[in-house]
C-alpha positions as CSV (number, residue, x, y, z in Angstrom):
1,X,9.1,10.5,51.8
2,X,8.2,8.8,54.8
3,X,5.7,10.8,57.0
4,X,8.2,12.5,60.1
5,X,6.4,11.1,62.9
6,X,7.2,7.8,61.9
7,X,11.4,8.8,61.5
8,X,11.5,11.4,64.7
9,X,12.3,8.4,67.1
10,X,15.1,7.0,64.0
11,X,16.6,10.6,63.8
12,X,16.4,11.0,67.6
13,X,18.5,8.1,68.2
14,X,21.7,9.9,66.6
15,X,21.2,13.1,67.7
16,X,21.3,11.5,71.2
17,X,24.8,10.6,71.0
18,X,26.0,13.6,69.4
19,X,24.9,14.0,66.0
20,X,24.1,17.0,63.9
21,X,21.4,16.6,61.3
22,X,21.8,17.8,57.8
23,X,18.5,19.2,55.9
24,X,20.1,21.4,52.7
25,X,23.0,21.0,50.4
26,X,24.1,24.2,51.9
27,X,25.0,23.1,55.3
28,X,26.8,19.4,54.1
29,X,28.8,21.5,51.9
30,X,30.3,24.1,54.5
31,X,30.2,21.6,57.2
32,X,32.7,19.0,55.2
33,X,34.7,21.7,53.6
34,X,35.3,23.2,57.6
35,X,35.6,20.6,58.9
36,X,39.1,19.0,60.5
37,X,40.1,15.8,61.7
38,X,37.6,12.9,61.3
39,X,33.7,13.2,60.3
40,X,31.4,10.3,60.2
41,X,27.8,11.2,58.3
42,X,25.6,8.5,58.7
43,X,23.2,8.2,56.2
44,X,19.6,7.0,58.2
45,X,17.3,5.0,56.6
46,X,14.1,3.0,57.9
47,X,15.1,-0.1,56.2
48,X,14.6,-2.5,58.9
49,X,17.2,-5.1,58.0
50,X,20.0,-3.1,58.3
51,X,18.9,0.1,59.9
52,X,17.8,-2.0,63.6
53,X,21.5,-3.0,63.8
54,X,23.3,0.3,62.4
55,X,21.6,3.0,64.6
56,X,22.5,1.2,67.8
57,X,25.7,0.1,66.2
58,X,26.5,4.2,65.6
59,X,25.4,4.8,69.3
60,X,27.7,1.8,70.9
61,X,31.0,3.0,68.8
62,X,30.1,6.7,69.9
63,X,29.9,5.7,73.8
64,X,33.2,3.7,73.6
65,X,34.9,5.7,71.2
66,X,37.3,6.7,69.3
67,X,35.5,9.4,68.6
68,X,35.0,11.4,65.4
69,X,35.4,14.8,65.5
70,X,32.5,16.2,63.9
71,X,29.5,13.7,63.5
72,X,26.7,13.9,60.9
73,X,23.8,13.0,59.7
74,X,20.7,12.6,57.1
75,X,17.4,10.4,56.6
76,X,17.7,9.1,53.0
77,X,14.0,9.3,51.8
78,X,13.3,12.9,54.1
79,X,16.2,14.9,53.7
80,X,16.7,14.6,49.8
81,X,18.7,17.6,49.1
82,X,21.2,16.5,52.1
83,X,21.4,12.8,51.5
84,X,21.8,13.6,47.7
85,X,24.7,16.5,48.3
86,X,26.3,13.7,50.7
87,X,26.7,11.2,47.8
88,X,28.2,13.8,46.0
89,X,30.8,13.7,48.5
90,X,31.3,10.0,48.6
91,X,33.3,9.9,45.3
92,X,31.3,7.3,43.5
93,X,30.2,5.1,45.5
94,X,26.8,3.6,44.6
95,X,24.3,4.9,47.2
96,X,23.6,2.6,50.0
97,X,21.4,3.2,53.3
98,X,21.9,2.8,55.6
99,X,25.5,3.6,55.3
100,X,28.1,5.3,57.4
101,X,30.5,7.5,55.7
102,X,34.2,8.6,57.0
103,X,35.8,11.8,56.3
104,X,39.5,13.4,57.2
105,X,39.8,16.7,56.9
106,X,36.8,17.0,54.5
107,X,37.6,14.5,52.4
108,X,36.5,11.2,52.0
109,X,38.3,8.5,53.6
110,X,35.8,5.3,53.8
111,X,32.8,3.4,53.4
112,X,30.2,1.4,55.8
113,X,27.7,0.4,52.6
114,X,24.2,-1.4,53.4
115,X,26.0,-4.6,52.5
116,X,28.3,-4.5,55.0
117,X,25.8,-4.3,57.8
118,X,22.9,-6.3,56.7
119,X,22.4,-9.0,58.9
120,X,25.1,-7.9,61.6
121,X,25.0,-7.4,65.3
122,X,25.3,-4.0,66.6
123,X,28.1,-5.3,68.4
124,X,29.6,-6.0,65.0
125,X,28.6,-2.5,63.3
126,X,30.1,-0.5,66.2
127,X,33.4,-2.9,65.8
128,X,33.7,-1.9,61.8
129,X,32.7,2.0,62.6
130,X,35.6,1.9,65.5
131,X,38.0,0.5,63.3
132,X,37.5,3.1,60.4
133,X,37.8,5.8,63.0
134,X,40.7,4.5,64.1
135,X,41.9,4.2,60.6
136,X,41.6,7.6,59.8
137,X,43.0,9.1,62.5
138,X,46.3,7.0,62.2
């Protein structure tokens, strides 16, 4: 567990734009099973490689939209009961954080893993996130 001072300013960053933070099991669970149209849950991380570029990445595709309707999120190494109950959700894919995942209706849709935005540009992170929101509105 990383010591919260040091993650505030990381968890800050996506509640800025709109994002509700996830500590318990509890409140993934009824907000996914409530929730209609499109969720993105980003899953935090302080990995430095890929966590610089998906954070602003996030923020960018939320300013320019489309928008999700419901956006979420947990700090993988904090919030350990919420980040675990999230993979539960993600219907085997390997865990990955940072990593954005997209939801319709509650159920997952689609993927953002680590690998995807290693070494990216925010510019570029924003671009996939945009076009997987699109995608599951369509």
């Amino acid at each position: 567990m990383y010591q919260e001072e040091m993650v505030a300013p990381m968890r800050q960053e996506l509640v800025d734009v709109g994002f509700r933070e996830w500590k318990t099991a509890d409140q993934v669970d009824r907000d996914l099973d409530n929730a209609k149209g499109v969720s993105v849950v980003v899953i935090n991380s302080v990995c430095g490689c890929s966590a610089a570029s998906c954070r602003p990445g996030v923020a960018l595709a939320m300013k320019i939209g489309p928008k999700p309707d419901h956006a979420f999120t947990v700090f993988a190494g904090n919030d350990v009961e919420a980040t675990s109950q999230v993979r539960e959700h993600l219907l085997g894919e390997p865990p990955s954080s940072p990593s954005i995942g997209v939801f319709r209706d509650g159920k997952f849709y689609g993927m953002i893993h680590r690998k995807d935005i290693q070494g990216r540009a925010p510019e570029d992170v924003a671009a996939m996130l945009q076009g997987a929101i699109a995608s599951a509105q369509a």
